[in-house]
N, C-alpha and C positions, 0 to 999 in steps of 0.2 A: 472932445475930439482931439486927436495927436496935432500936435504942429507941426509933424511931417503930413500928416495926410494935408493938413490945411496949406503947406506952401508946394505940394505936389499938385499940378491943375489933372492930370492924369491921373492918379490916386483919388481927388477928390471928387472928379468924375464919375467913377465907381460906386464911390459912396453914397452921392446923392440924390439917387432915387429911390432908396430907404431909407434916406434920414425925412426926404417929402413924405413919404408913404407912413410913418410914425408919427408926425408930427399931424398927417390929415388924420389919423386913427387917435390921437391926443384930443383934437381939438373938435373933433363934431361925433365921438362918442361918447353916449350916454346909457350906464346900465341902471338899471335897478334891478334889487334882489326879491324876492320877494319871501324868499326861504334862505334863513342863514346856515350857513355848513355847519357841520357837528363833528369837526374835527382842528387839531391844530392846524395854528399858521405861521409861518416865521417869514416875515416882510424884512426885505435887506434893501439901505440904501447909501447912496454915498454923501458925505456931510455937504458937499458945495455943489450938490446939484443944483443948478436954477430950474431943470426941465421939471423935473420931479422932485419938487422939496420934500425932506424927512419929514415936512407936516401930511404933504399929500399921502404920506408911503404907512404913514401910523395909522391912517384914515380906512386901511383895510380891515382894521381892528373890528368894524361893526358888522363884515359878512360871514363871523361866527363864532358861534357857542362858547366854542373850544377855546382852549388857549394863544392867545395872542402871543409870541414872541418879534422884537421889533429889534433891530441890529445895524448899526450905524457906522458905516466902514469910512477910511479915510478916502477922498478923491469925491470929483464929478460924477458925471452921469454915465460914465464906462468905469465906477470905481472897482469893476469887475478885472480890469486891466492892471489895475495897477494895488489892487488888494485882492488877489489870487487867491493867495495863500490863505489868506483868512475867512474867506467865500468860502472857502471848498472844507477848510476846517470846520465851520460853521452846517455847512451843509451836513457834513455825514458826523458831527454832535448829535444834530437833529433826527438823523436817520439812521443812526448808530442802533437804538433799540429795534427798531424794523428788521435791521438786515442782519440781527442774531439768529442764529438758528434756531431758539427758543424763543424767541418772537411769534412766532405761528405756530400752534397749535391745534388739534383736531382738524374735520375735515378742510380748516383752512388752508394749513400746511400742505397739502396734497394738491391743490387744486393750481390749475397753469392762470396765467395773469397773462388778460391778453392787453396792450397797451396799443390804442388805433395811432396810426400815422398818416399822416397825409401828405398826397404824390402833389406835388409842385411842378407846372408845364417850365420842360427846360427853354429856355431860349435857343432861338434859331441859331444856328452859326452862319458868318459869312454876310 
């Protein structure tokens, strides 16, 4: 976390009921798989996390088939913050072949890809 959020008590007020709410989701979830994917993976973590050590993050290696790629950026546990640029390089390496136009073929190519999201209750105002 910034040392400006941490010496803001207003800033860190904000923060802090997502950082409770990931760390209960940390600490008292348990998945098991029972069917491994069959597709690649590419697990990204930052070298001085303590939340999520690069051992935790390699550890995804076992829910599949496919190829594991594992990528180790500089920074803690927001090293998304402050290794951007290599995040995002790395991302579309990995999805670079997907999103050529010759990537999809047959009636793949054709077909709409729906991607579900989900509606989150906005907070009240006031």
């Amino acid at each position: 976390m910034s040392d400006v959020v941490l010496r803001t008590p207003g800033l860190l007020s904000r923060f802090l009921p997502c950082i409770r709410a990931d760390l209960e989701v940390a600490e008292t979830c348990s998945l098991a798989y029972d069917t491994s994917l069959d597709c690649p993976v590419h697990a990204f973590a930052g070298a001085d996390d303590r939340l999520v050590t690069p051992d935790m993050v390699r550890a995804w290696s076992t829910v599949t088939t496919g190829t594991f790629d594992f990528h180790l950026f500089p920074g803690g546990h927001f090293f998304i913050q402050t290794s951007q640029r290599q995040v995002v390089d790395r991302v579309l390496t990995a999805l670079g072949p997907l999103l050529s136009p010759t990537a999809l073929v047959g009636p793949a190519a054709t077909q709409e890809v729906h991607i579900p999201t989900a509606e989150f209750p906005r907070r009240k105002s006031g």
